[in-house]
gemmi code that builds the backbone of each chain (N, CA, C; Angstrom):
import gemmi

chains = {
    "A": [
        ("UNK", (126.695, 110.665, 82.862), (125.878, 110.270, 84.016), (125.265, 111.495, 84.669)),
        ("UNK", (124.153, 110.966, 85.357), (123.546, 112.259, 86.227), (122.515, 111.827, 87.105)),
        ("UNK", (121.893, 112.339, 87.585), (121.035, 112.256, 88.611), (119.677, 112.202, 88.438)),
        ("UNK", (118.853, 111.034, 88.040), (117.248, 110.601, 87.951), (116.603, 111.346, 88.985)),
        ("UNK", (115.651, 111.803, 88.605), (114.350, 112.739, 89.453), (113.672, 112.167, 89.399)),
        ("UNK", (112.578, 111.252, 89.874), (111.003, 111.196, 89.568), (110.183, 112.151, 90.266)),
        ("UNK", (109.519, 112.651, 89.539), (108.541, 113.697, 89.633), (106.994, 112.940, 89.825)),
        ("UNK", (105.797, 113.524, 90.867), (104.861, 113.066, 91.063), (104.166, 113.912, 89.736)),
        ("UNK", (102.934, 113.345, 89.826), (101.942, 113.866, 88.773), (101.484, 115.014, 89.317)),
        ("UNK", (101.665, 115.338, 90.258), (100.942, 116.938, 90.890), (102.489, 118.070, 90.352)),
        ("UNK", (103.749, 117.587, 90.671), (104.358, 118.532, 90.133), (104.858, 118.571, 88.294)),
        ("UNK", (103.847, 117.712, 87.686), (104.660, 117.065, 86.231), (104.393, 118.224, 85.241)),
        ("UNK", (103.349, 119.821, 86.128), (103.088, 120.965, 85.021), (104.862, 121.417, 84.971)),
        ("UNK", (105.528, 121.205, 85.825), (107.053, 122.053, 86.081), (107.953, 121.304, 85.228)),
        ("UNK", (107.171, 119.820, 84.504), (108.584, 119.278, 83.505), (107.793, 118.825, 82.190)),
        ("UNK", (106.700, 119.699, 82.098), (106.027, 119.081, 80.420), (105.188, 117.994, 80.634)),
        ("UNK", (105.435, 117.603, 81.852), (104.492, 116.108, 81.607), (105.674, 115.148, 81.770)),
        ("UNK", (106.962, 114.873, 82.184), (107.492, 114.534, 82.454), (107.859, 113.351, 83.271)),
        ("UNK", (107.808, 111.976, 83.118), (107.496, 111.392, 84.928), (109.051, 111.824, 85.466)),
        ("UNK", (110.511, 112.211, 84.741), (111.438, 111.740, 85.191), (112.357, 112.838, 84.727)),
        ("UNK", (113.082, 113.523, 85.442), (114.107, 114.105, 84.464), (115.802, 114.244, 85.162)),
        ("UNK", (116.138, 114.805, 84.550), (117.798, 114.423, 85.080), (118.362, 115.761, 85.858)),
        ("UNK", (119.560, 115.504, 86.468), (119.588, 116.759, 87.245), (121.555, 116.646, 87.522)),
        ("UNK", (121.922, 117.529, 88.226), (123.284, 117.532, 89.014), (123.840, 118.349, 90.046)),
        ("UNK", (124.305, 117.949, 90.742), (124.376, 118.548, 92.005), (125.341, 118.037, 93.248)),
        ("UNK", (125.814, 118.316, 93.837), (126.993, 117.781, 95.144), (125.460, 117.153, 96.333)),
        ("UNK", (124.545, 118.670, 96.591), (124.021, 117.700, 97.250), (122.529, 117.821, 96.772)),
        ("UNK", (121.397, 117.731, 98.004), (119.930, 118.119, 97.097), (119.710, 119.190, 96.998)),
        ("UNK", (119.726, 119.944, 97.797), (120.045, 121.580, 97.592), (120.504, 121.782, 96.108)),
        ("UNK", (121.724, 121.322, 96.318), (121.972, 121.584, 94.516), (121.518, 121.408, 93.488)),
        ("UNK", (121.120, 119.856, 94.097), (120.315, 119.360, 92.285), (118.976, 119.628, 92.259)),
        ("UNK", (118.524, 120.306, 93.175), (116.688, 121.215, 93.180), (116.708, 122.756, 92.821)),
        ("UNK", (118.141, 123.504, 92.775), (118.748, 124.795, 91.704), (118.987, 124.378, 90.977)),
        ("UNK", (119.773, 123.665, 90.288), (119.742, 123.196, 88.803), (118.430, 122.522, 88.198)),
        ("UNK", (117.476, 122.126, 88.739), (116.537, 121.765, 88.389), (115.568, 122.390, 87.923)),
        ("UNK", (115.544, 123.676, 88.662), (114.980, 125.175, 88.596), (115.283, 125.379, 87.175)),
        ("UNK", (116.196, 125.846, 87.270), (116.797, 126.555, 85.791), (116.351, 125.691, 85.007)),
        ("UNK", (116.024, 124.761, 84.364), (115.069, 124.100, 83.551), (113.987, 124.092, 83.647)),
        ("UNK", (113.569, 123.771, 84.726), (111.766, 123.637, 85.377), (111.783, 124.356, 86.527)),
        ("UNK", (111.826, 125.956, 86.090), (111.186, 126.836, 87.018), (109.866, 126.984, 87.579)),
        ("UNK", (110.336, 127.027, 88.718), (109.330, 127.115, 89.852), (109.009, 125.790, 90.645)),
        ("UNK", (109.849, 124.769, 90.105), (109.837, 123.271, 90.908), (110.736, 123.801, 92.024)),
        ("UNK", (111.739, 124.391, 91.939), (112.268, 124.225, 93.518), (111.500, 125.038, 94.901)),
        ("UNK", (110.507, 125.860, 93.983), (109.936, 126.524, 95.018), (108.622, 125.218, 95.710)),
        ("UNK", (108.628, 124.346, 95.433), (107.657, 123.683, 95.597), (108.151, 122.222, 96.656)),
        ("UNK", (109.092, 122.590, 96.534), (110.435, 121.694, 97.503), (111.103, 122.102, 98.376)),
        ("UNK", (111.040, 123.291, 98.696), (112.196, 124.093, 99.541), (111.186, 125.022, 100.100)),
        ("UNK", (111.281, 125.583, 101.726), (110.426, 126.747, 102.075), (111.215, 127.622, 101.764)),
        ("UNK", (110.674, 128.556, 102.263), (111.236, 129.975, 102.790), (112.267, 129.618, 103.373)),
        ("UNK", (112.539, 128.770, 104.400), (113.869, 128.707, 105.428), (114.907, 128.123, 104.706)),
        ("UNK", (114.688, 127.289, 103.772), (115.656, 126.846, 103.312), (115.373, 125.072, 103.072)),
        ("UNK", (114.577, 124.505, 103.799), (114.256, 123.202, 104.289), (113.291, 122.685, 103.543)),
        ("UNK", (113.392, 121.501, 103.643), (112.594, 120.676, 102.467), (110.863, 121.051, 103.261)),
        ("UNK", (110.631, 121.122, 101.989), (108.727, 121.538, 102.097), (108.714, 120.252, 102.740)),
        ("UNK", (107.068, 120.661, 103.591), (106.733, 119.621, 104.808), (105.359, 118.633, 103.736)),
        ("UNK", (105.118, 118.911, 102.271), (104.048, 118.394, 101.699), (104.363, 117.585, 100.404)),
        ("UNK", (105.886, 117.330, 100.919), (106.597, 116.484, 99.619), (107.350, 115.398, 100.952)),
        ("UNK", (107.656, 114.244, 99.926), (108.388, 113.607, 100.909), (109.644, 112.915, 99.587)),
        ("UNK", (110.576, 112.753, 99.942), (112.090, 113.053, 99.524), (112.645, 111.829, 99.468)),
        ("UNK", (113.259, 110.827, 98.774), (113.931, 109.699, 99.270), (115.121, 109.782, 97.953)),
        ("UNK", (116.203, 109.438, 98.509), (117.442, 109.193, 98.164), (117.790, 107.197, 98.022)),
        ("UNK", (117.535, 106.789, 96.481), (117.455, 105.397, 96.625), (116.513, 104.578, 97.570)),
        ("UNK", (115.373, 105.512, 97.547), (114.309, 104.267, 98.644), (114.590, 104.690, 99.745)),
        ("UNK", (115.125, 105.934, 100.737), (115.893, 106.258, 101.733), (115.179, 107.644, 101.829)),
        ("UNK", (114.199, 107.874, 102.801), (113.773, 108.851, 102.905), (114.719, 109.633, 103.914)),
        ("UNK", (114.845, 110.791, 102.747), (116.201, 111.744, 103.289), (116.070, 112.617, 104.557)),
        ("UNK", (114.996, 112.990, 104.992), (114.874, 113.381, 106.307), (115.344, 112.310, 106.886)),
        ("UNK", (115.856, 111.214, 107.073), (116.724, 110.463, 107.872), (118.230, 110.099, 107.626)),
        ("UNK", (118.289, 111.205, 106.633), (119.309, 111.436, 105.939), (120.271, 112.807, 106.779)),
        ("UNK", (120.373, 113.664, 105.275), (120.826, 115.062, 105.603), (119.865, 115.878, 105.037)),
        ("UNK", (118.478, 115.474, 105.247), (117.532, 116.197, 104.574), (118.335, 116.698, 103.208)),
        ("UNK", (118.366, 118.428, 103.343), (118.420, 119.322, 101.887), (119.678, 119.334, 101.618)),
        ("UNK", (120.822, 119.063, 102.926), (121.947, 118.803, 102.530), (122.427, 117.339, 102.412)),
        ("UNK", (121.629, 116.560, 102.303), (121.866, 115.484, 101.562), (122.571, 115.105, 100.375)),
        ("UNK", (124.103, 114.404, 100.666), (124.899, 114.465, 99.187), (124.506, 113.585, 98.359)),
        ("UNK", (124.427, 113.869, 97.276), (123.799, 113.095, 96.158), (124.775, 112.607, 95.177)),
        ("UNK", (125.018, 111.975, 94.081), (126.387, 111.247, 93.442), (125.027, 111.126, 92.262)),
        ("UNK", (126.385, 110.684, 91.218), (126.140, 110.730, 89.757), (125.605, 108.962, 89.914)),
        ("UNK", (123.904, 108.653, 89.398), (123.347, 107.202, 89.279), (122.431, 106.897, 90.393)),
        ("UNK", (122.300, 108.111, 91.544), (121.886, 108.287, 92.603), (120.084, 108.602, 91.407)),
        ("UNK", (119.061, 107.804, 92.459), (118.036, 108.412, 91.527), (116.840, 108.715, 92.888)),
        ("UNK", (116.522, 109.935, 92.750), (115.854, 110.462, 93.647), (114.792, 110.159, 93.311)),
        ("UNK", (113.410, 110.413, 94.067), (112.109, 110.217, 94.158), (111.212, 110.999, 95.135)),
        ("UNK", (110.481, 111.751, 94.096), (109.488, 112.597, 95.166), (107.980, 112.340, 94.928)),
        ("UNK", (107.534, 112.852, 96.076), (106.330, 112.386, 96.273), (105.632, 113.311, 96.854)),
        ("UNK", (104.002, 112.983, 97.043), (103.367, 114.196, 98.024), (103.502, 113.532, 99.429)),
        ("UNK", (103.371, 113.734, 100.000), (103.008, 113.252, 101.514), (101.811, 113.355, 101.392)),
        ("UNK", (101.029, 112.257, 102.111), (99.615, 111.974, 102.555), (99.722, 112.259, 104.336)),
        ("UNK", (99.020, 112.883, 104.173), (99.051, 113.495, 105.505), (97.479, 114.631, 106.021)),
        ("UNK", (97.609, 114.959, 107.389), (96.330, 115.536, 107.876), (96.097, 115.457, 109.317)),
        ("UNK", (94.765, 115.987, 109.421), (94.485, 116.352, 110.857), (93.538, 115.767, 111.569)),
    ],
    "B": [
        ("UNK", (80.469, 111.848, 92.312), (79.876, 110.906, 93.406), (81.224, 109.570, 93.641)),
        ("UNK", (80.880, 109.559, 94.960), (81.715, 107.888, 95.288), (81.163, 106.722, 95.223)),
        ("UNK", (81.356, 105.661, 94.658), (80.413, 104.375, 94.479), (81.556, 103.657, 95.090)),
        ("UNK", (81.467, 102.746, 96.243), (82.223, 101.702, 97.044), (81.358, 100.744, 97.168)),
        ("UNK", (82.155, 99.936, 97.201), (81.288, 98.657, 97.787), (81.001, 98.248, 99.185)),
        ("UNK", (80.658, 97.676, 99.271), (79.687, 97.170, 100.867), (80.680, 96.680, 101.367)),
        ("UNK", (81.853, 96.103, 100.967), (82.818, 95.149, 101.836), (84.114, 96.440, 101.690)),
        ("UNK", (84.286, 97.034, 101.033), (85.668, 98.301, 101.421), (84.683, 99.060, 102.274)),
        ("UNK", (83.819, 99.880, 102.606), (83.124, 100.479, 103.204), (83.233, 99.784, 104.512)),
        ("UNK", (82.492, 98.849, 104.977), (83.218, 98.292, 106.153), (83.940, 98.220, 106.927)),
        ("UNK", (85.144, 97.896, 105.446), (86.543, 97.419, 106.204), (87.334, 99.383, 106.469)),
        ("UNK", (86.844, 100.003, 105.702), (87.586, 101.146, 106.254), (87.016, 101.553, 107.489)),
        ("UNK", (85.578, 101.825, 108.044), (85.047, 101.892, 109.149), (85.425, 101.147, 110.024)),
        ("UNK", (85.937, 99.919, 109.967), (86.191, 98.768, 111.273), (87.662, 99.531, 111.309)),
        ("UNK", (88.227, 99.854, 110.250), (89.899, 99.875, 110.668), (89.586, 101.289, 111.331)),
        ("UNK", (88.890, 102.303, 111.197), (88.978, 103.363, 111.966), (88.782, 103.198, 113.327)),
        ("UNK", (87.202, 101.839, 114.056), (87.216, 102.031, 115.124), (88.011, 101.108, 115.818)),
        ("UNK", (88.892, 100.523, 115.594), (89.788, 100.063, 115.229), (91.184, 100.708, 116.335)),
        ("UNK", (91.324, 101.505, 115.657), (92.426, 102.595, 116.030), (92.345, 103.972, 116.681)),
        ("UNK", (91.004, 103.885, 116.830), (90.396, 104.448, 117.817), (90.895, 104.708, 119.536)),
        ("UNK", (91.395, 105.633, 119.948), (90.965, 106.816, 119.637), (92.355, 107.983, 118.761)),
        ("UNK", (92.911, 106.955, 118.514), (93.952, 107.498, 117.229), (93.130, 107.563, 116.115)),
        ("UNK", (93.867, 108.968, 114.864), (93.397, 108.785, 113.775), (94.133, 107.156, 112.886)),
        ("UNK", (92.925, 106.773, 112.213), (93.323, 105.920, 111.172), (93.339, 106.114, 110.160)),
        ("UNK", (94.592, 106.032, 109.067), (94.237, 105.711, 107.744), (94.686, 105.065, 106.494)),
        ("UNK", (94.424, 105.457, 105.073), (94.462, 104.492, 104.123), (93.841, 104.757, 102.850)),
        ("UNK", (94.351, 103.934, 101.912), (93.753, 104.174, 100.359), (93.177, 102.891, 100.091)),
        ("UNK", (92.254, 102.855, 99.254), (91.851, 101.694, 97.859), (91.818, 102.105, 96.701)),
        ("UNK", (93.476, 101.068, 96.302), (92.898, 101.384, 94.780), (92.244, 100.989, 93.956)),
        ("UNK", (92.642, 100.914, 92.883), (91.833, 100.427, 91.873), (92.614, 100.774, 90.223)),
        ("UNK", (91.666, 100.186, 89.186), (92.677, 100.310, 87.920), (92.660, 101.474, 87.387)),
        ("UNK", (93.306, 101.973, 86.824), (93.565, 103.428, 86.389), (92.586, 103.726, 85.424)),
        ("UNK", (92.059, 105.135, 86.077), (90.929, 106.368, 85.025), (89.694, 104.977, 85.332)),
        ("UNK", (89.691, 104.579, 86.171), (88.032, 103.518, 86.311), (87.197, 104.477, 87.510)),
        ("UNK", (87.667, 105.129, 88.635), (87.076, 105.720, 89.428), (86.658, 104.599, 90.303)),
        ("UNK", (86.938, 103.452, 90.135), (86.641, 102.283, 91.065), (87.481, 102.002, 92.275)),
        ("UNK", (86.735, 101.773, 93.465), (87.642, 101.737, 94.587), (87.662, 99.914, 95.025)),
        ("UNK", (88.861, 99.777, 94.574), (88.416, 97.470, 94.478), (89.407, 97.428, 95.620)),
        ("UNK", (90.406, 97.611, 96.004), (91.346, 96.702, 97.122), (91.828, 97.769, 97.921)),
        ("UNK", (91.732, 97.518, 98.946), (91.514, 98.234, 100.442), (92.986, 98.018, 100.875)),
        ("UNK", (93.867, 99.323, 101.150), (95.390, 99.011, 102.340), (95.038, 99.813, 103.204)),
        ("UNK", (95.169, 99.497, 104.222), (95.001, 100.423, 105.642), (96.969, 100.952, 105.299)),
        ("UNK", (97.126, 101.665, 106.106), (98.341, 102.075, 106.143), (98.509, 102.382, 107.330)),
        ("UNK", (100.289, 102.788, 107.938), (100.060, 103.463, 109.244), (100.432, 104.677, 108.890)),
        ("UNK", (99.430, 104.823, 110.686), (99.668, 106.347, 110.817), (100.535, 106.617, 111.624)),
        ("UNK", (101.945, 106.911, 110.982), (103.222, 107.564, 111.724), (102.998, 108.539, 112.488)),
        ("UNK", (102.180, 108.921, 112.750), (101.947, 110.269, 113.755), (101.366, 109.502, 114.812)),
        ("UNK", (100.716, 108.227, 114.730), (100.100, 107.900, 116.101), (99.187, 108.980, 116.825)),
        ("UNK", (98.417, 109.574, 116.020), (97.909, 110.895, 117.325), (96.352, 110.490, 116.780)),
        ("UNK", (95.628, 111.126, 118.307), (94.623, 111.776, 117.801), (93.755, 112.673, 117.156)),
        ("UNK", (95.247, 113.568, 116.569), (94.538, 114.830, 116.222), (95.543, 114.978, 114.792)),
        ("UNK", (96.406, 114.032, 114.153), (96.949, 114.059, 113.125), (96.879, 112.838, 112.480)),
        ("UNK", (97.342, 112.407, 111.332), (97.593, 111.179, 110.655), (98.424, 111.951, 109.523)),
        ("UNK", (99.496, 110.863, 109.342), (100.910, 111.166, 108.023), (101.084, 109.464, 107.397)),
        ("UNK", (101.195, 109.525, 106.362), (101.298, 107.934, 105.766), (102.772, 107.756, 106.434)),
        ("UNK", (102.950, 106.299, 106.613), (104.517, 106.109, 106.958), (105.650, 106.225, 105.810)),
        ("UNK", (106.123, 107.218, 105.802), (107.021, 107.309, 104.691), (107.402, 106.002, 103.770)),
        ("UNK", (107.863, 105.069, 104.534), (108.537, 103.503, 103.568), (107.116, 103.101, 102.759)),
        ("UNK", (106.089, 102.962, 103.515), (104.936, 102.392, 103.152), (104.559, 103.035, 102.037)),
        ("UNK", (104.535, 104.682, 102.130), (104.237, 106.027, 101.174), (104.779, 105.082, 100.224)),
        ("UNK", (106.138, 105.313, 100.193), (107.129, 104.534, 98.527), (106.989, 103.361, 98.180)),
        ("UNK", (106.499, 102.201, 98.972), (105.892, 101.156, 98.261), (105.094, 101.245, 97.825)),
        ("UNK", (103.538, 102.122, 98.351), (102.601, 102.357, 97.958), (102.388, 102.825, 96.837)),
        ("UNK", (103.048, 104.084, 96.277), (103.234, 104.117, 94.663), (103.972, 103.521, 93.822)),
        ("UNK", (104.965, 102.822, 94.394), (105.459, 101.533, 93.341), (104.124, 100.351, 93.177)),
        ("UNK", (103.846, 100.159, 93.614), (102.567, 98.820, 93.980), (101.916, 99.654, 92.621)),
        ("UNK", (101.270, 100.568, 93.022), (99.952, 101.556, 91.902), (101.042, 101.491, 90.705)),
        ("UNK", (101.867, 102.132, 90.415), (102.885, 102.206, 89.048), (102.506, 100.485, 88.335)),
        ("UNK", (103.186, 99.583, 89.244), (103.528, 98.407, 89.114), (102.087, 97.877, 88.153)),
        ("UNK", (100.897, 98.438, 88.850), (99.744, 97.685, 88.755), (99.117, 98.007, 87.839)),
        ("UNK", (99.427, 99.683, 87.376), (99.072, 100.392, 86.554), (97.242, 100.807, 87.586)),
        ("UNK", (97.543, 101.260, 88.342), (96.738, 101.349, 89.447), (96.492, 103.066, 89.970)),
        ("UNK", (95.383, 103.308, 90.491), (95.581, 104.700, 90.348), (94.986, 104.529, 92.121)),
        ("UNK", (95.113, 105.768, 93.089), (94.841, 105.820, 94.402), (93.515, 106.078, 94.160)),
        ("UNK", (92.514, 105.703, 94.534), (91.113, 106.193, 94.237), (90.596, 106.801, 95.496)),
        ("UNK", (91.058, 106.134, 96.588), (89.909, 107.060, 97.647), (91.806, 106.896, 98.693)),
        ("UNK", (91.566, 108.364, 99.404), (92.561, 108.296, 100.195), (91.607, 108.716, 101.992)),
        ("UNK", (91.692, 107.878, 102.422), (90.518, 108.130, 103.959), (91.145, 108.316, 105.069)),
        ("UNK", (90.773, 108.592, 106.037), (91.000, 108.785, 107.447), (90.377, 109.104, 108.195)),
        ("UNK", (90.620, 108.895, 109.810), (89.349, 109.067, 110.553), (89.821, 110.075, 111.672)),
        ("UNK", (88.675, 110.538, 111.910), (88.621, 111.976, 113.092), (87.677, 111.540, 114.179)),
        ("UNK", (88.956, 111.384, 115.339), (88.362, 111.032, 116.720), (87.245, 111.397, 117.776)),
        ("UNK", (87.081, 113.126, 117.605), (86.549, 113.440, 118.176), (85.445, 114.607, 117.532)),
        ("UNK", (86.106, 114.907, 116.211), (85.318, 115.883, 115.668), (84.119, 115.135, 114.169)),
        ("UNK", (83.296, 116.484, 113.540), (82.806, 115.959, 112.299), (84.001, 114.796, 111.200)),
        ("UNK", (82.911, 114.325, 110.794), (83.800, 113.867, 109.150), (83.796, 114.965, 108.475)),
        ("UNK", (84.411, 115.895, 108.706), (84.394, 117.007, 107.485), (85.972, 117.593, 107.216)),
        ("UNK", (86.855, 117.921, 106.404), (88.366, 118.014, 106.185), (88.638, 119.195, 107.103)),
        ("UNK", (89.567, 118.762, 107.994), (89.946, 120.120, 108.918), (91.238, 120.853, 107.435)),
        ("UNK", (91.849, 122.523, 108.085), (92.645, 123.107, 107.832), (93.413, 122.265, 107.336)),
        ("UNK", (94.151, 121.385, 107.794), (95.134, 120.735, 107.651), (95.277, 119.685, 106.628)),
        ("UNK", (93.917, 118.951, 106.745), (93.190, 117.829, 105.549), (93.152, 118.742, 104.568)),
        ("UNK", (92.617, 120.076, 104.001), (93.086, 120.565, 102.833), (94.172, 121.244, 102.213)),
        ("UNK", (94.771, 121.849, 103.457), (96.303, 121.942, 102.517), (96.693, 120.590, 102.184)),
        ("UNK", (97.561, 119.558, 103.159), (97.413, 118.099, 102.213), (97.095, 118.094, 101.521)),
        ("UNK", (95.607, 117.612, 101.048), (94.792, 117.317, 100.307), (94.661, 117.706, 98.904)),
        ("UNK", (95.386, 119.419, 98.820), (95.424, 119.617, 97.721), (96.391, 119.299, 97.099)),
        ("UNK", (97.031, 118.288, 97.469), (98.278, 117.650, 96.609), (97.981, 116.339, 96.337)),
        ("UNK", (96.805, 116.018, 96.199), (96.277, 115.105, 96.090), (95.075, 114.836, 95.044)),
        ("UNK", (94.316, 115.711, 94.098), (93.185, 116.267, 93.915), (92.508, 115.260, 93.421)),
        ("UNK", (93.782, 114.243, 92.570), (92.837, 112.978, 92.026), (92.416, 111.879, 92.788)),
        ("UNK", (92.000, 112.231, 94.115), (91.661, 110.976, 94.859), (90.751, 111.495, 95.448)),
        ("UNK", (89.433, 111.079, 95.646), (88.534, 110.739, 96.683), (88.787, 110.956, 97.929)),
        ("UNK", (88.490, 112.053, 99.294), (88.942, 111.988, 100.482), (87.957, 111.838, 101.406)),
        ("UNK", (87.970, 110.748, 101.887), (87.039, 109.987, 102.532), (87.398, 110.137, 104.065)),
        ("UNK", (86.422, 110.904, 105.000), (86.871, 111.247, 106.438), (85.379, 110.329, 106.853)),
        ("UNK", (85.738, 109.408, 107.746), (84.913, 108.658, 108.600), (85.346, 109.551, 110.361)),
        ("UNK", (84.596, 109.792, 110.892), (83.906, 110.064, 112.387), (83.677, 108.964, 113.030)),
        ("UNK", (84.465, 108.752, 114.034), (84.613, 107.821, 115.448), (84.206, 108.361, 116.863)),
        ("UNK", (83.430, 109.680, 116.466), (82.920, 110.285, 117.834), (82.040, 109.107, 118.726)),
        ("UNK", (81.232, 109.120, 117.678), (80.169, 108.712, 118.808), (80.288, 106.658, 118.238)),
        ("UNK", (80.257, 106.018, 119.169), (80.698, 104.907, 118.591), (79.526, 103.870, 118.538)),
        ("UNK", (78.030, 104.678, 118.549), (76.890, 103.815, 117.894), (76.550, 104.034, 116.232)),
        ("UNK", (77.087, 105.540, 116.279), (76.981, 105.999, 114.804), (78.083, 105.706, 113.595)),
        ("UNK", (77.660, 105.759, 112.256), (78.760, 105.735, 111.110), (78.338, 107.045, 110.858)),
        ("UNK", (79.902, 107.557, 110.588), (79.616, 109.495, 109.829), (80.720, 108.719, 109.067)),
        ("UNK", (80.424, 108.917, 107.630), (81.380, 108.863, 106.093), (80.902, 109.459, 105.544)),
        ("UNK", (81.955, 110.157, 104.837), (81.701, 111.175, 104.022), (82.664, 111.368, 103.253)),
        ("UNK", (82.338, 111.515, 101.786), (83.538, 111.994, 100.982), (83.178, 113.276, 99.772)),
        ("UNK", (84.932, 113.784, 100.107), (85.042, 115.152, 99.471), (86.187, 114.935, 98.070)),
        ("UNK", (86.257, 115.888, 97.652), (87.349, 116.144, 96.318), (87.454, 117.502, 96.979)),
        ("UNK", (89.192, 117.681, 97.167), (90.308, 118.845, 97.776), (90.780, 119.098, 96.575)),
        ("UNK", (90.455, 120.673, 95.855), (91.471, 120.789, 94.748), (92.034, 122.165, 94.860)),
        ("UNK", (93.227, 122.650, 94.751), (93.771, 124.328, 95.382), (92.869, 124.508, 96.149)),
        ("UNK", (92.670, 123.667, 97.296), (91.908, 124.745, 99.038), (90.931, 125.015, 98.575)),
        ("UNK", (90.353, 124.395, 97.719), (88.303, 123.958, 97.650), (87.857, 122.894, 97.949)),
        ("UNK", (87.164, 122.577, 98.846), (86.272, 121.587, 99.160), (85.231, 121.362, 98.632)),
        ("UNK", (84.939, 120.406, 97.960), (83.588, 119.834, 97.321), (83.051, 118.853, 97.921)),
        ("UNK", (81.800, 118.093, 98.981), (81.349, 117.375, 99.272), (80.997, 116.283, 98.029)),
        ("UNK", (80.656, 114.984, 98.079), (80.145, 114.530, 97.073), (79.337, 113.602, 97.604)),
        ("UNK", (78.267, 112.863, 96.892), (77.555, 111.772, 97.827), (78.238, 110.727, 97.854)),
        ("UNK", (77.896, 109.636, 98.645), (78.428, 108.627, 98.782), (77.289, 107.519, 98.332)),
        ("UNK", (77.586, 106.600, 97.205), (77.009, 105.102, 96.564), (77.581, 103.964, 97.238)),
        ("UNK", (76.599, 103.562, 97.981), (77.688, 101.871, 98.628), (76.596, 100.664, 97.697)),
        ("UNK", (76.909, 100.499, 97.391), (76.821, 99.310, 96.194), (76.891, 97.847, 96.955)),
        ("UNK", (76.264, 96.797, 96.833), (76.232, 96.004, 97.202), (77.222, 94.637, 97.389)),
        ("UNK", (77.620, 94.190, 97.626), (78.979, 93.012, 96.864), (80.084, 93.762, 96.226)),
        ("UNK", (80.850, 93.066, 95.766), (82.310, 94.131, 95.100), (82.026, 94.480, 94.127)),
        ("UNK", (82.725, 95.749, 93.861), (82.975, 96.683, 92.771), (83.562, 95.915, 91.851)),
    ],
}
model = gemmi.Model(1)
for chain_id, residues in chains.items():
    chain = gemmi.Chain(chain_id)
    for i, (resn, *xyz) in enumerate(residues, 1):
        res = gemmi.Residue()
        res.name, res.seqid = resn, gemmi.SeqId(i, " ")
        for name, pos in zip(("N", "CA", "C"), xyz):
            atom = gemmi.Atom()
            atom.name, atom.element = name, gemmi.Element(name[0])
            atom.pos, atom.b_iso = gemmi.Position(*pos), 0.0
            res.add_atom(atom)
        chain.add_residue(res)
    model.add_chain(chain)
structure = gemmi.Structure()
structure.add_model(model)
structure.setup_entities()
């Protein structure tokens, strides 16, 4: 068992073309470093500088958008299938 | 170029003045790799402001299940600016460039005798204007 990713089509250069790939981790923090190490440079595209989930992705844990969660420390479990997205957003 | 029809064209302009003097916005999709903009969702704008718009997260995740489901692609993603041009502020293109395959359609609610629509293609923090085709009856 492990942990489903869906990946949007804007980040799918970081998994081959990928819609989906697998991951593991205690929480999201974790399973977006292990994710790295396969598809480097995806966690930089998820995580700022501070540590915190990028403000141009939006994050859901089972349909559960995790900023109403524990955001990046959000614990994640083995069958848990994440889903990212861009945010539509503007000024 | 954008080719819409006479009845999404409308309905995105009414929903802007609409929500006025908040930004409004929303996508139409349509079937995938057609470039056709056929069925109109307004969405909300979780920010409620006049000077921002953010899709509502839940809505966000139905919204691409619906397109998956439909085999449906986002064709025009729009919104409206209360007080300034239809033209993509700072903010509309960072967004935006996470977006590149959609149509970004900024309608102007300044002045409320006039229509300002206008649509661009945002790709890495370039702006491209494009014309706009309103076509008669549906797409």
């Amino acid at each position: 068992m492990a942990i489903e990713v869906r990946i949007p089509t804007i980040l799918r250069n970081y998994t081959g073309g990928e819609k989906s790939v697998e991951g593991n981790g205690e929480t999201l923090g974790d399973l977006f470093t292990d994710l790295d190490s396969r598809h480097s440079g995806l966690r930089g595209r998820l995580v700022n500088d501070d540590g915190g989930l990028n403000r141009f992705v939006n994050v859901y844990l089972n349909d559960e958008d995790v900023r109403f969660l524990g955001g990046i420390e959000t614990p994640v479990a083995d069958g848990n299938v994440v889903t990212i997205l861009p945010a539509v957003a503007g000024g | 170029m954008l080719r819409i029809g006479q009845d999404v064209y409308d309905a995105i302009v009414a929903h802007a003045r609409r929500d006025h003097p908040d930004e409004a916005c929303g996508v139409v999709t349509g079937p995938a790799g057609s470039d056709r903009p056929v069925t109109f969702r307004p969405m909300l704008n979780a920010a409620r402001s006049p000077t921002f718009f953010e899709f509502e997260s839940g809505e966000l995740l139905q919204l691409y299940r619906d397109v998956d489901d439909r085999d449906e692609d986002i064709v025009v993603i729009y919104h409206s600016h209360t007080a300034t041009e239809a033209y993509p502020s700072r903010t509309d293109i960072t967004f935006g460039s996470n977006s590149p395959e959609s149509h970004w359609v900024l309608v102007s609610t300044r002045d409320p005798e006039t229509v300002e629509f206008r649509s661009f293609r945002i790709v890495d923090g370039e702006v491209t204007e494009e014309p706009v085709e309103v076509a008669n009856g549906k797409m």
